[in-house]
N, C-alpha and C positions, 0 to 999 in steps of 0.2 A: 557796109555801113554799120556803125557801132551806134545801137539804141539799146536804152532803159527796158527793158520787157518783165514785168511785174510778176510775170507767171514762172520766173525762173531765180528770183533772186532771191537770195538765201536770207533768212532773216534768225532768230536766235536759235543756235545749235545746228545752225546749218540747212533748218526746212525754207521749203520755198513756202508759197503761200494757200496754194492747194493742200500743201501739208497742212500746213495750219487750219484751215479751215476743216480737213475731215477729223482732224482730230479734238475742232471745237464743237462740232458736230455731234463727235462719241460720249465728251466731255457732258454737254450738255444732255442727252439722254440718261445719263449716268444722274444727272441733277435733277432730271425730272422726277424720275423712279424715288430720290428723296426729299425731294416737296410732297409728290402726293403721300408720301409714307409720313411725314411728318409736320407739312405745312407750311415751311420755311426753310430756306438756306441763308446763310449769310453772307455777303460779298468776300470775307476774309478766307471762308471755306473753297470756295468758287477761284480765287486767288491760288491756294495750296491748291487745289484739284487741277489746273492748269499748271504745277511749274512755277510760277512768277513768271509767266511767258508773260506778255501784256498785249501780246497780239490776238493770240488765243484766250488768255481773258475777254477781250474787248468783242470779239466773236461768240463768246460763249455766253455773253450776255445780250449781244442783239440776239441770237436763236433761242434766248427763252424768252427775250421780249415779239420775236413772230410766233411764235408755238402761243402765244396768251398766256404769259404771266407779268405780274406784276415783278418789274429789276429795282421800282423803289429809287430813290436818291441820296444825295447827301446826307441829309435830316434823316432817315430812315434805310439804310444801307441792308438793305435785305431782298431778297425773294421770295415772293408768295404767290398764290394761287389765285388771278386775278376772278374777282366779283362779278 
């Protein structure tokens, strides 16, 4: 029987989705280190730091909104160090 299984299916460049995630993972640490260095990131930055992957964008932004930071919105397209 032929099913959908999410954990194998290739998505940009060929990663499955375990890829992606460890590598939003490394991403995001990588972004911690300069928030707390500098206070903020920009989503445009977070963008380039991922590729234009938009999968691991979109991961790399829920892991620094569970770690406790401010991902900011439309209006305010940033990263900060939440209060």
């Amino acid at each position: 029987m032929d099913s959908c299984d999410s954990r194998i299916k290739a998505y940009k460049n060929g990663k499955t989705f375990d890829q992606c995630k460890a590598l939003a993972e490394k991403v995001s640490s990588n972004l911690i280190k300069k928030i707390e260095a500098i206070g903020m990131v920009s989503w445009n930055e977070i963008l380039e730091a991922t590729d234009h992957d938009e999968l691991v964008y979109k991961l790399t932004l829920k892991y620094l909104r569970r770690d406790g930071y401010n991902i900011g919105d439309w209006k305010n397209p940033k990263v900060t160090k939440s209060t």
